[in-house]
C-alpha positions as CSV (number, residue, x, y, z in Angstrom):
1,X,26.5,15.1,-6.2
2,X,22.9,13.6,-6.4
3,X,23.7,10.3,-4.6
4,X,25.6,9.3,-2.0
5,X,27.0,5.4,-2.2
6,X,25.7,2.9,0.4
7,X,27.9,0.0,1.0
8,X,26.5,-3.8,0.0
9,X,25.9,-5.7,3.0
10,X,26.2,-9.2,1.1
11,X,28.5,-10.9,-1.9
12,X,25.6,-12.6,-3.1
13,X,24.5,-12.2,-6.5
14,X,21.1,-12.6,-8.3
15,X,19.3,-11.9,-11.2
16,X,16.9,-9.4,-11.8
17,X,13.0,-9.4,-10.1
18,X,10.4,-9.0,-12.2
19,X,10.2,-6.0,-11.0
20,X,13.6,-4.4,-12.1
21,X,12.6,-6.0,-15.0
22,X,9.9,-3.7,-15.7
23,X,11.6,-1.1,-14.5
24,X,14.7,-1.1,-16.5
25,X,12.0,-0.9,-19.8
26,X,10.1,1.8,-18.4
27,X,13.5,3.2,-19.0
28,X,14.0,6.2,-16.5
29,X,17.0,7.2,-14.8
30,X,17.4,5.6,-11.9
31,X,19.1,7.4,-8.7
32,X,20.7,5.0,-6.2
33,X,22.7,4.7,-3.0
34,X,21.6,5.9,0.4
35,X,20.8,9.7,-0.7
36,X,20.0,12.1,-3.2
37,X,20.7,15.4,-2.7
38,X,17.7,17.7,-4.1
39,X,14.8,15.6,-5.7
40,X,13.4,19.4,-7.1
41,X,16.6,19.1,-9.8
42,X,17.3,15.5,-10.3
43,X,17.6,14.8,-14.2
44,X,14.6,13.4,-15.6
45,X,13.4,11.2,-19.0
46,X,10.0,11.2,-20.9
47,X,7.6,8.2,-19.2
48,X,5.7,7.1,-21.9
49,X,3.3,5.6,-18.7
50,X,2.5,9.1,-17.1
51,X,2.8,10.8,-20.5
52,X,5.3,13.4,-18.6
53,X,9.3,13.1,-17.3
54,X,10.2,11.0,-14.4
55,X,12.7,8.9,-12.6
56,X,13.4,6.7,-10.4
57,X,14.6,6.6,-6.7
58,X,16.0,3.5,-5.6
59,X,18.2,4.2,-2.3
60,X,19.4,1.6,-0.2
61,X,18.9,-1.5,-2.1
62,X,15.2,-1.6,-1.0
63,X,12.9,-4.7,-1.8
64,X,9.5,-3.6,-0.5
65,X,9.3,0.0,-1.5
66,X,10.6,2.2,-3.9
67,X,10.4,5.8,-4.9
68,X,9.9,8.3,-8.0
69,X,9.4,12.0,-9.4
70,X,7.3,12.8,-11.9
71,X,7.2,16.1,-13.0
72,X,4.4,17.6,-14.9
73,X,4.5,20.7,-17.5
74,X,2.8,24.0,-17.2
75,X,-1.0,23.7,-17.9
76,X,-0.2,20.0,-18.1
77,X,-1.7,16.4,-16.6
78,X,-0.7,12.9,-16.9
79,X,-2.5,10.4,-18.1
80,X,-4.5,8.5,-15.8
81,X,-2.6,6.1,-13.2
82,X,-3.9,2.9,-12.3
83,X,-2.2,-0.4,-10.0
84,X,-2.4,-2.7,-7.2
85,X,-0.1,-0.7,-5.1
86,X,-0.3,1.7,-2.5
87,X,1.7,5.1,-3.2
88,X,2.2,8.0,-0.6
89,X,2.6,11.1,-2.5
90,X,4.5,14.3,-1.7
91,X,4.7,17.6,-3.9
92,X,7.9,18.7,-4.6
93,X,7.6,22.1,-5.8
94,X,4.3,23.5,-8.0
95,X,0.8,24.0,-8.0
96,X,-2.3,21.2,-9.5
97,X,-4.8,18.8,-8.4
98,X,-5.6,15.3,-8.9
99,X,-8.7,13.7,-9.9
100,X,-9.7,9.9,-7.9
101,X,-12.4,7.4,-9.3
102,X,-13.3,3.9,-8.6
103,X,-13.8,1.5,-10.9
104,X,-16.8,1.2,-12.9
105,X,-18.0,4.2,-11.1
106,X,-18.6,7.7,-13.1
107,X,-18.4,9.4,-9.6
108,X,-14.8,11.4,-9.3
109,X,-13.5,13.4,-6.4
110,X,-10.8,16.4,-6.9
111,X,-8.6,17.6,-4.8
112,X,-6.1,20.9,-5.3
113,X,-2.5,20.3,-3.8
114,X,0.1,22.9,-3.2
115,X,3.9,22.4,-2.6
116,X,4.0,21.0,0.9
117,X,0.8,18.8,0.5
118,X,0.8,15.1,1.1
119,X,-2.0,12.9,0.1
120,X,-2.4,8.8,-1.1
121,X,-4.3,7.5,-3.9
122,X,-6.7,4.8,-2.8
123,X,-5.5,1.1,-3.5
124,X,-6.3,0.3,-7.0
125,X,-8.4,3.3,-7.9
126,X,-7.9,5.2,-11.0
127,X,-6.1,9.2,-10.3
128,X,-5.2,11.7,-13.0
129,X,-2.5,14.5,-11.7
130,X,-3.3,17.9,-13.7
131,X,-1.1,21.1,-13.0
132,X,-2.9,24.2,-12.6
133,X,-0.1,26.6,-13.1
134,X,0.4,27.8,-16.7
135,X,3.4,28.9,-16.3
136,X,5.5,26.6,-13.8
137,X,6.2,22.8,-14.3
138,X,4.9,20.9,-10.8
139,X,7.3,18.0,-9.5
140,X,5.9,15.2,-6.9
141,X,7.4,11.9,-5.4
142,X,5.9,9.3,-4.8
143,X,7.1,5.7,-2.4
144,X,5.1,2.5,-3.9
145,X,5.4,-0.8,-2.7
146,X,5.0,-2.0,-6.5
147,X,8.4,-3.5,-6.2
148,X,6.3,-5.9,-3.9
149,X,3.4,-6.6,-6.0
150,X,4.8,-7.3,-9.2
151,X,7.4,-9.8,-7.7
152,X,4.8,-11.4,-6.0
153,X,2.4,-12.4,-8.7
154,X,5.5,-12.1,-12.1
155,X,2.8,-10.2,-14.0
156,X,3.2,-6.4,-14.3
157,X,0.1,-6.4,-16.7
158,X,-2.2,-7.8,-13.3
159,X,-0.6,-4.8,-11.7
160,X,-1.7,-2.3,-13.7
161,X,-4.9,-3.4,-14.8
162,X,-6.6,-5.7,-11.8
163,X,-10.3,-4.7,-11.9
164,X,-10.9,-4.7,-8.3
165,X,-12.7,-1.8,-6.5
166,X,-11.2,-1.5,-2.7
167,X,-14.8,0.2,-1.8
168,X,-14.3,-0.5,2.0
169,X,-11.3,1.7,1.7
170,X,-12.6,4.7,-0.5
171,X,-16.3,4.9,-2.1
172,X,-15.9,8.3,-3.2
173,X,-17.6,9.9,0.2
174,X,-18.3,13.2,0.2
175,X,-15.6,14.2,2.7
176,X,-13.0,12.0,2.0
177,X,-10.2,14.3,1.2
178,X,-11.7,17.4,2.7
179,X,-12.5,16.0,6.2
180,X,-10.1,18.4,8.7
181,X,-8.7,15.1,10.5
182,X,-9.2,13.8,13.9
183,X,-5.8,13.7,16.8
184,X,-6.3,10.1,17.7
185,X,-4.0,10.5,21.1
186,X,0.1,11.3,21.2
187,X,1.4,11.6,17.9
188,X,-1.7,10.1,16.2
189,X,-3.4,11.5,13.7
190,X,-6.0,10.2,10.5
191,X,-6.4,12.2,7.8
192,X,-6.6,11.1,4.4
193,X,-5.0,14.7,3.1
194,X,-2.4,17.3,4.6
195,X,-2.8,20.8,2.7
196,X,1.0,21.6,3.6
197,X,3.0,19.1,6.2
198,X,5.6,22.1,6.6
199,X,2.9,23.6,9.0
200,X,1.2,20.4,10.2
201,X,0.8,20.8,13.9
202,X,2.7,18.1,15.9
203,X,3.0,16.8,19.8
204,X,6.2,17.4,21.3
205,X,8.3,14.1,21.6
206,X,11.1,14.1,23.8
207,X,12.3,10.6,23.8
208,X,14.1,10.8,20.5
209,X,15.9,14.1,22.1
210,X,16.5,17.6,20.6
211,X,13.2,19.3,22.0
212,X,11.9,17.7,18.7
213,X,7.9,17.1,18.2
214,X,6.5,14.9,15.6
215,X,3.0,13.1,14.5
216,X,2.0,9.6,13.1
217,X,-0.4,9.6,10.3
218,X,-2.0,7.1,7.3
219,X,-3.6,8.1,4.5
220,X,-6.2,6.4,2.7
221,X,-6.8,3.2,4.8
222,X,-3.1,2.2,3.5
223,X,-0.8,-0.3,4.6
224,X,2.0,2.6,3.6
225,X,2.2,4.7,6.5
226,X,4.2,8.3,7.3
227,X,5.4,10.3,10.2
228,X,6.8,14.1,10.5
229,X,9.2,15.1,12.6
230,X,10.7,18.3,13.3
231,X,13.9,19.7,15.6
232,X,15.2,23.1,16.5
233,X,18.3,24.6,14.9
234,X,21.9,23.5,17.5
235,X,20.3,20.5,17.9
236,X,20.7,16.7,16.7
237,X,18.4,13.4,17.4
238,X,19.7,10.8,19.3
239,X,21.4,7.5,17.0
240,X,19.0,4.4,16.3
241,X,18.3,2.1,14.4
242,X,15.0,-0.2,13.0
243,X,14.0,-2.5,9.9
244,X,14.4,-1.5,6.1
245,X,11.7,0.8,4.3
246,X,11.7,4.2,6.0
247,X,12.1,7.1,3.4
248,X,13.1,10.3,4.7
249,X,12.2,13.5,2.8
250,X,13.8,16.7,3.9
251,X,10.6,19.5,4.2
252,X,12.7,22.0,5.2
253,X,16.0,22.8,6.6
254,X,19.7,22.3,6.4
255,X,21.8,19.6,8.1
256,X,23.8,16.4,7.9
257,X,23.1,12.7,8.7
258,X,25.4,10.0,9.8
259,X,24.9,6.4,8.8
260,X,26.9,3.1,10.2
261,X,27.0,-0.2,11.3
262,X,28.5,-1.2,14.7
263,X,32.5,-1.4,14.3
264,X,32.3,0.6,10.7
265,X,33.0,4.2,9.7
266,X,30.5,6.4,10.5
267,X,29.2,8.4,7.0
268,X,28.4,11.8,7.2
269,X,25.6,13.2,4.6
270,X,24.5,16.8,4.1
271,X,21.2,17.4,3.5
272,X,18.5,20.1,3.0
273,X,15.5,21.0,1.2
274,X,14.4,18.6,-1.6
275,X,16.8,15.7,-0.4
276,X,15.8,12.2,0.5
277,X,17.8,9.8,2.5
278,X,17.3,5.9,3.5
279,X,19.3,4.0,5.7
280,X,19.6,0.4,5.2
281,X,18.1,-2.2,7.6
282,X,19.8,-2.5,11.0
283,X,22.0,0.8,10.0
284,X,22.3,3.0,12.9
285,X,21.2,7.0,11.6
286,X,21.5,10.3,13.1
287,X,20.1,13.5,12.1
288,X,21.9,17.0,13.1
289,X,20.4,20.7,12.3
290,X,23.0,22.7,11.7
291,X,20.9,25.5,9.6
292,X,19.6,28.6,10.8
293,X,15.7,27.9,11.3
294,X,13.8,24.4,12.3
295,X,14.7,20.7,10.3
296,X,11.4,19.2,9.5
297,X,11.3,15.6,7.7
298,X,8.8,13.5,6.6
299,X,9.0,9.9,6.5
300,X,6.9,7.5,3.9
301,X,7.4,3.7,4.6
302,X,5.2,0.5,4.8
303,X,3.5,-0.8,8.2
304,X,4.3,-4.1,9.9
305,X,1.1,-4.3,10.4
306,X,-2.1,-4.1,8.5
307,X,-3.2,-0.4,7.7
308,X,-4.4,2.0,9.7
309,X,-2.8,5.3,11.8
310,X,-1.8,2.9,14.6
311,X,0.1,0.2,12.6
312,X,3.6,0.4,11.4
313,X,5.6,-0.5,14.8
314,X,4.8,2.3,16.9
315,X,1.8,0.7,19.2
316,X,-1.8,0.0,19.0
317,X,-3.3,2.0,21.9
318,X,-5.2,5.3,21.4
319,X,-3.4,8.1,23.7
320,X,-1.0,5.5,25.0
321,X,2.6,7.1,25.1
322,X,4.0,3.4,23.7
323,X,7.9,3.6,22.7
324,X,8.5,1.8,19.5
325,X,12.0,-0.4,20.1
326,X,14.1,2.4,18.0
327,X,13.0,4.6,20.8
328,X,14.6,2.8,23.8
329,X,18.1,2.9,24.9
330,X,20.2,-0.4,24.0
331,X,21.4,-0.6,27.5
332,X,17.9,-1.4,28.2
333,X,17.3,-3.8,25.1
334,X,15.7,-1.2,22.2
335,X,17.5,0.3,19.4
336,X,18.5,3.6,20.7
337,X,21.9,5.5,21.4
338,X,21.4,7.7,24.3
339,X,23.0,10.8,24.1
340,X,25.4,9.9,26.8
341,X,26.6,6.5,25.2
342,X,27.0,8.1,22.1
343,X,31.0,8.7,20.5
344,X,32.1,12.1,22.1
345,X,33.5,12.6,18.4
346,X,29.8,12.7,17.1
347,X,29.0,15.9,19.5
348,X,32.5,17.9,18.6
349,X,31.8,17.4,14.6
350,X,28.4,18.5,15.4
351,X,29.5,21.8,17.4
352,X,32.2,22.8,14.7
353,X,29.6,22.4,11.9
354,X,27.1,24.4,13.7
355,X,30.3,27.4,13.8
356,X,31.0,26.6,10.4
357,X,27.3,27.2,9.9
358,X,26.6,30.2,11.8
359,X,24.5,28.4,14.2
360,X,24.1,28.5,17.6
361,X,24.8,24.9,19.5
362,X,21.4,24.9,22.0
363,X,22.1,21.1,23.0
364,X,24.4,20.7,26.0
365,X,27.1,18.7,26.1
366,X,26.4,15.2,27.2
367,X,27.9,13.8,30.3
368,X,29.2,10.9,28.7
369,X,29.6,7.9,30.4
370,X,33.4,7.2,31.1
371,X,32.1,3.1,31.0
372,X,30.3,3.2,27.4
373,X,30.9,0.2,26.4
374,X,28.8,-0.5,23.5
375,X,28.7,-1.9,20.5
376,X,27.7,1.3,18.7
């Protein structure tokens, strides 16, 4: 299975966006649902575009972002990418480097990426992905909020070829992509590259439960931000829920994921390595490691605010320990299910997978209160 079905929330019908206009002629596959189990093997087509395969992935019936692999062949490149969208990029599997300019500058800046490595190209600048490795093909995805731009202004041709230089967000400095980073304050950090996020160091973050840690971060001066998060093995996040947008790529580990809406079945997805999951907006999601080592995800969405590594709903103050609402208990108005108002069903599927699995359960047993009376 490479998708998992997601359930429409409304009857209503409508005809295509300019957007899935252009992307139904870019003529790709296109994965859908709320998951897909292992973007390193999803089918792919030729892009004429990138001048490589690709595809798309459109999970959750998203309208701001959406997502896509491109995979490039041994001792290959693409052509070169240019648009008036942001787009977070994640390597898959493989070995390369990609080459940034400005418009109507001769001045270009490379930068070698790994598998593991996240990095953004700078609004509206022109990049060129090359692989290094002559004998592997490298694979990258890659969340854009195209879906966004074109539907705004109906022209894909202004997307692609707007003249603009963003120079207050990238003039090819020196240091750019090689600066180490700076830890702004608790889970804060601004970087504009991450050599491999499956050893990014991160601050411990106990609120969301499981002994878990995890670190904010934007790349690029974008309005697309990202987090990381990662849990021990016998352990499980608590339930919440926030607005649509929030892709989740699986870094490293094995597990499952429930989705639902209050009063609905719950879903149950598995997940590990190579997957990518989105819940839909208001959906309450829960993520369990059943595996033998660490879960580590990484998230790619767009900001509610304008760009920066403080935006996207998670506070404004440097070193402040602000709680984002999905971080607060509903019993005390957020978006949170504390482990003790949570189904005792979602804790005895989670111990007999971890048996199945060969895991050891680490999270006690909530005391579960015998009054939960919630609309969860």
């Amino acid at each position: 299975m490479q998708t998992e079905a997601v359930p429409q929330r409304s009857g209503r019908r409508r005809g295509p966006t300019p957007y899935e206009r252009w992307k139904q002629a870019e003529g790709l596959p296109v994965y859908t649902g709320s998951a897909v189990d292992d973007m390193n093997t999803v089918e792919l087509a030729p892009w004429a575009r990138t001048g490589q395969r690709g595809a798309f992935i459109s999970l959750s019936d998203q309208t701001r972002g959406d997502g896509y692999v491109v995979e490039i062949t041994p001792g290959g490149s693409t052509t070169v990418q240019h648009h008036l969208a942001e787009v977070s990029l994640y390597v898959l599997h493989g070995r390369g480097a990609t080459t940034f300019w400005q418009h109507g500058s001769d001045r270009k800046q490379t930068v070698e990426w790994q598998a593991g490595s996240v990095f953004a190209a700078p609004l509206n600048c022109y990049y060129q992905h090359f692989n290094l490795d002559g004998q592997e093909p490298a694979r990258l995805f890659g969340l854009t909020n195209l879906p966004e731009v074109v539907n705004q202004f109906r022209s894909e041709h202004f997307a692609f070829n707007a003249p603009y230089a963003f120079t207050d967000r990238y003039n090819g400095e020196d240091t750019f992509f090689t600066d180490a980073g700076q830890h702004l304050g608790w889970r804060r950090w601004r970087t504009n590259f991450i050599p491999d996020i499956r050893t990014f160091k991160l601050d411990e973050y106990g609120e969301r439960g499981a002994g878990g840690t995890n670190m904010h971060f934007t790349l690029s001066d974008s309005s697309q931000t990202g987090h990381v998060s990662d849990f021990p093995t016998g352990t499980y996040k608590k339930g919440h829920r926030h607005g649509h947008g929030p892709h989740l790529i699986i870094v490293n580990g094995s597990g499952y994921s429930l989705f639902w809406y209050p009063g609905e079945a719950r879903r149950k997805v598995p997940w590990c390595d190579g997957a990518i999951l989105v819940p839909q907006a208001g959906e309450f999601h829960q993520h369990f490691n059943t595996g033998p080592t660490n879960a580590r995800y990484l998230v790619f969405y767009m900001a509610t605010t304008g760009g920066g590594t403080m935006a996207g709903g998670d506070g404004d103050g440097l070193g402040e320990r602000w709680l984002a609402p999905s971080t607060i208990s509903i019993r005390e108005g957020g978006d949170q299910i504390d482990y003790e108002d949570e189904d005792p069903a979602i804790y005895e599927e989670f111990a007999e997978e971890c048996r199945r699995n060969g895991a050891e359960v680490r999270l006690p047993r909530p005391a579960f209160r015998p009054d939960r009376m919630l609309p969860v």
